[in-house]
N, C-alpha and C positions, 0 to 999 in steps of 0.2 A: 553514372551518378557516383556519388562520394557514400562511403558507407564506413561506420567503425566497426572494426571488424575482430572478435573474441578468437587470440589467436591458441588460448593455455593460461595455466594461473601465473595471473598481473603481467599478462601483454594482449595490449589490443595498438590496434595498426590502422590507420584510413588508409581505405583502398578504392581503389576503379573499380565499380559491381555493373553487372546489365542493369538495367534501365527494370522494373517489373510491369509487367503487362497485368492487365486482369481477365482474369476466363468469365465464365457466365456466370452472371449475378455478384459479379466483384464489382470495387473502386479502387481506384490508384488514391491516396491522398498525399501530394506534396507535404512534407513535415516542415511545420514552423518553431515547433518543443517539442522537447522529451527531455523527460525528467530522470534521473537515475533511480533506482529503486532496491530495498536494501537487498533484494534478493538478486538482481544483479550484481551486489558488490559481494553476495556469497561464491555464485559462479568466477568472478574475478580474482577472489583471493584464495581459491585451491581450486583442486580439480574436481568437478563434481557431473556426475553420470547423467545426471539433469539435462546439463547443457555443455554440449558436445561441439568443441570446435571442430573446422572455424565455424562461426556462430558469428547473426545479428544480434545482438541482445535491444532490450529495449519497450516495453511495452505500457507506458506512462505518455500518451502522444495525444499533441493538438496538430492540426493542418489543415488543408482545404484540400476538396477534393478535386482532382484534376483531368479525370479521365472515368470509363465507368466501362464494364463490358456487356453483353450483349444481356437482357433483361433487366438489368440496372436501370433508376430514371434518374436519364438522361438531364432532368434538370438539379438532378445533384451536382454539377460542375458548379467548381467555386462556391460550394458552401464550407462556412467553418466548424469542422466538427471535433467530437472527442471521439479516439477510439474504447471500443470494448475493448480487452483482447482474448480475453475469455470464449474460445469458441466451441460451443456443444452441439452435440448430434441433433437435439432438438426431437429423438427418438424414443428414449432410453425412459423408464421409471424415473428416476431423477427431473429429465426434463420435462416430464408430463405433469409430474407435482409441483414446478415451477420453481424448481432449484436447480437449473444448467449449472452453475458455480458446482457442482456435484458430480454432474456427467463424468461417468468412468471413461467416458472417449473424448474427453474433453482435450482440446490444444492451446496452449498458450501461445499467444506472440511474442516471439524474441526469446522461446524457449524451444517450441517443437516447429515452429517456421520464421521467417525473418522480421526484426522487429524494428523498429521506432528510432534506435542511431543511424539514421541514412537518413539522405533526402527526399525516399520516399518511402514508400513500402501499400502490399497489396494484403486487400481482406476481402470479407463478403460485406455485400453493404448494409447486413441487418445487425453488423459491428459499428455503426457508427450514432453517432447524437451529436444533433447541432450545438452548436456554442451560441448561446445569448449574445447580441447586439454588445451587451455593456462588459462583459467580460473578458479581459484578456487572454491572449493565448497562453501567456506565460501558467497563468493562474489556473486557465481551462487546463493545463496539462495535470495537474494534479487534481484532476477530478476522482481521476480511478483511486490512488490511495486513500481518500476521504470516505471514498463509497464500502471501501473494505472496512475501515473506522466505522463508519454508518453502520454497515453490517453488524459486526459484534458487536455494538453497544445497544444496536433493538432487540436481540435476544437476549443481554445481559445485565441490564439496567433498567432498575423501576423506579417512576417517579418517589421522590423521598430517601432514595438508596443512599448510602457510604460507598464510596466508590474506590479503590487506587488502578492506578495506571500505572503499569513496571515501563520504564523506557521512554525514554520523551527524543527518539527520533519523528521521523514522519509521521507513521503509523499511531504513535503513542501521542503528539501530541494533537492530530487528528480526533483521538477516541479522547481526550481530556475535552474538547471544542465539543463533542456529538453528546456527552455524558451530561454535562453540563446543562446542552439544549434540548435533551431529554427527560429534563427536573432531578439530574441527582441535587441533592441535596449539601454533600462535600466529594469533591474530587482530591485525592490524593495522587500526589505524582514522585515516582521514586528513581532518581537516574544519577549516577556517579558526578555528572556533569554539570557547574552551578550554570553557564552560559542556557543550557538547554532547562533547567528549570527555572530560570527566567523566564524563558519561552512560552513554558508549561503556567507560568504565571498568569501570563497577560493571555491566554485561553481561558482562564478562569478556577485552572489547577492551585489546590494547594500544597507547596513543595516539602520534601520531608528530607532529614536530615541525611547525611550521604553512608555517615557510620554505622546507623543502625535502625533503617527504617521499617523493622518489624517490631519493633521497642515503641519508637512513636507513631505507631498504626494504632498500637497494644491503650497505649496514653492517650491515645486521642479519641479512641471509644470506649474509654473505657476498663476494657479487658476484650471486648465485647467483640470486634474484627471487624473487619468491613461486608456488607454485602454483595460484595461485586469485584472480583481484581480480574484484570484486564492484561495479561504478560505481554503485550508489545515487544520483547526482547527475546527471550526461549531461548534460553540458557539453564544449565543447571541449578544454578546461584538464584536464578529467577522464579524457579518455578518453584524450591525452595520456600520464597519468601514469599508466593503465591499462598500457597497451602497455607503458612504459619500467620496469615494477615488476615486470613477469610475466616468469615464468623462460623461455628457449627451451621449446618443446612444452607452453607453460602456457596455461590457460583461462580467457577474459574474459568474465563476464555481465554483461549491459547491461540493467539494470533501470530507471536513473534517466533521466526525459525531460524535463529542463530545457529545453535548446535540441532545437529540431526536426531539423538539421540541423549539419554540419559539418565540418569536414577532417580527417583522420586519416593516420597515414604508413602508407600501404601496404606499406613496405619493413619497417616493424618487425612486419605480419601476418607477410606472406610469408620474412622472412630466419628470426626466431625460431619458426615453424613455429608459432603459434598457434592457436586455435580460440576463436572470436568467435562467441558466444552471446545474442541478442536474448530477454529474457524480459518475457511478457506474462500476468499474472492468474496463475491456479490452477485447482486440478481438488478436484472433493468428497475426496482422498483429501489434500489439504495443507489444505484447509477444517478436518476431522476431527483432522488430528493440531495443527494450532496452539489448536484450542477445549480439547484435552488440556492443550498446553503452559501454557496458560492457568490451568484448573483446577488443576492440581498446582501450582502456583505454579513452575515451570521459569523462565517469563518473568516479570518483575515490568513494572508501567510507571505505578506511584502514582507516582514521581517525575517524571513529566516529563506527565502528564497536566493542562490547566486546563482549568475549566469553565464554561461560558457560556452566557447562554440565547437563546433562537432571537431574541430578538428585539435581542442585541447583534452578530447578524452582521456586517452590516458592515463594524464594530470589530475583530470578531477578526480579519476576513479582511484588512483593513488592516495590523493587529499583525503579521499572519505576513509578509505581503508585503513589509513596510518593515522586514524583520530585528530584531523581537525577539529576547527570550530563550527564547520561546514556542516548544515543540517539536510539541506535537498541544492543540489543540484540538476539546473535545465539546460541540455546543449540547444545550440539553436545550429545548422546547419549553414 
């Protein structure tokens, strides 16, 4: 089979891979999408210890399943599913509190084994969830980043809230769409990019100036900040404007991992009495409600959706990294 293949920072290659088999209690599932994801375009645009070529990268996937091994039911063939890719010991404290997103032994697909840019790829089958009748693949592929949006914004958002949202890529415009249908009251949305707070628009975001969006946070409450920022981006500059936007006893999730690293004023945790929230993946129960959001058409994302086939990787993965106007791209094989 045809697979793209993570050769070092900004080269990747389609190659001839084996075919993958599945051991016990696996499925094969033929890949019909998969969506790029911003933390594959961090692995592509340096070298990062994370993800070690060569490498599949990829774990944003819709397909059907094609094959299944020995324990598996067998009447999984040819169903349309999404993948998890998040896989947990299902042992560990973590997983018994019902937070696998948390498993210290946790493995990612398309990070610790092969993911979603190929024509196939193998898991266990308690990684997969059907896709709705009415739902497209293209659209089912981007289940999982929604469900991470999902995630942070039920721990971080209360009906009535002030909201902003640093970053209106995926993720951010995601958590602008979740905020929204979880009764904030104003969503603010902060990103250098007008195309993309367009985007942020028509979720329901309200877009803030490019120059100086901790000035009109400051004027639009008031003085007062928001109850809720949402960093979607995690960069220095961001998390910055995080701290200086949130009201005294207001809550910061940190979703977006641009930079690995870096300086934050401890004086505005500690004097404003904040509560700084690290948020990592999801759990079957934000899985379940974004594949809803989905189907009822709650979320919409034809507009900012392109599509590419496996064999323009590369391409795309360039396009995103060298700042298009490109928001998600889905290869299709």
């Amino acid at each position: 089979m045809k697979a793209l293949v993570y050769l070092g920072p900004r080269k990747m290659e389609l190659q001839d891979v084996p075919d993958p088999a599945p051991g016990p209690g696996e499925v094969v599932v033929r890949i019909v999408a998969s969506a790029i994801c911003g933390s594959d375009l961090h692995g592509f645009r340096e070298a990062s210890p994370r993800r070690i070529p060569p490498l599949v990268m990829g774990h944003e996937v819709a397909g059907r399943v094609s094959e299944v091994g020995d324990g598996a039911d067998p009447a999984l063939v040819g169903t349309r599913v999404i993948v998890k890719p998040v896989v947990s010991c299902g042992t560990c404290a973590r997983c018994a509190e019902g937070r696998p997103n948390l498993c210290p032994n946790r493995k990612l697909m398309g990070m610790n084994f092969p993911g979603g840019f190929a024509d196939a790829c193998v898991l266990p089958a308690s990684q997969i969830l059907p896709i709705p009748d009415d739902l497209s693949d293209d659209v089912a592929s981007l289940t999982e980043p929604l469900a991470n949006a999902v995630h942070t914004v039920a721990r971080s958002v209360r009906d009535g809230d002030d909201v902003l949202v640093i970053g209106a890529g995926s993720i951010g415009l995601f958590a602008v769409r979740a905020a929204v249908l979880a009764g904030a009251e104003r969503v603010f949305v902060a990103d250098p990019l007008a195309p993309r707070l367009e985007l942020a628009a028509a979720q329901g975001g309200r877009p803030l100036p490019a120059e100086d969006p901790a000035a009109a946070v400051a004027e639009a409450t008031g003085g007062e900040g928001v109850d809720a920022v949402i960093d979607a981006a995690g960069f220095p500059s961001t998390w910055a404007l995080a701290l200086a936007a949130a009201r005294f006893g207001g809550r910061v999730e940190a979703v977006g991992l641009g930079a690995v690293e870096g300086p934050i004023s401890y004086h505005a945790v500690v004097s404003k009495g904040l509560t700084v929230t690290g948020s990592y993946a999801c759990t079957d129960e934000d899985f379940e409600r974004a594949v809803a959001f989905l189907a009822r058409g709650d979320v919409r994302v034809d507009d900012w959706i392109t599509h590419m086939p496996l064999s323009d990787g590369q391409r795309a993965f360039e396009a995103l990294v060298d700042g298009t106007d490109l928001v998600k791209v889905v290869l299709t094989p």
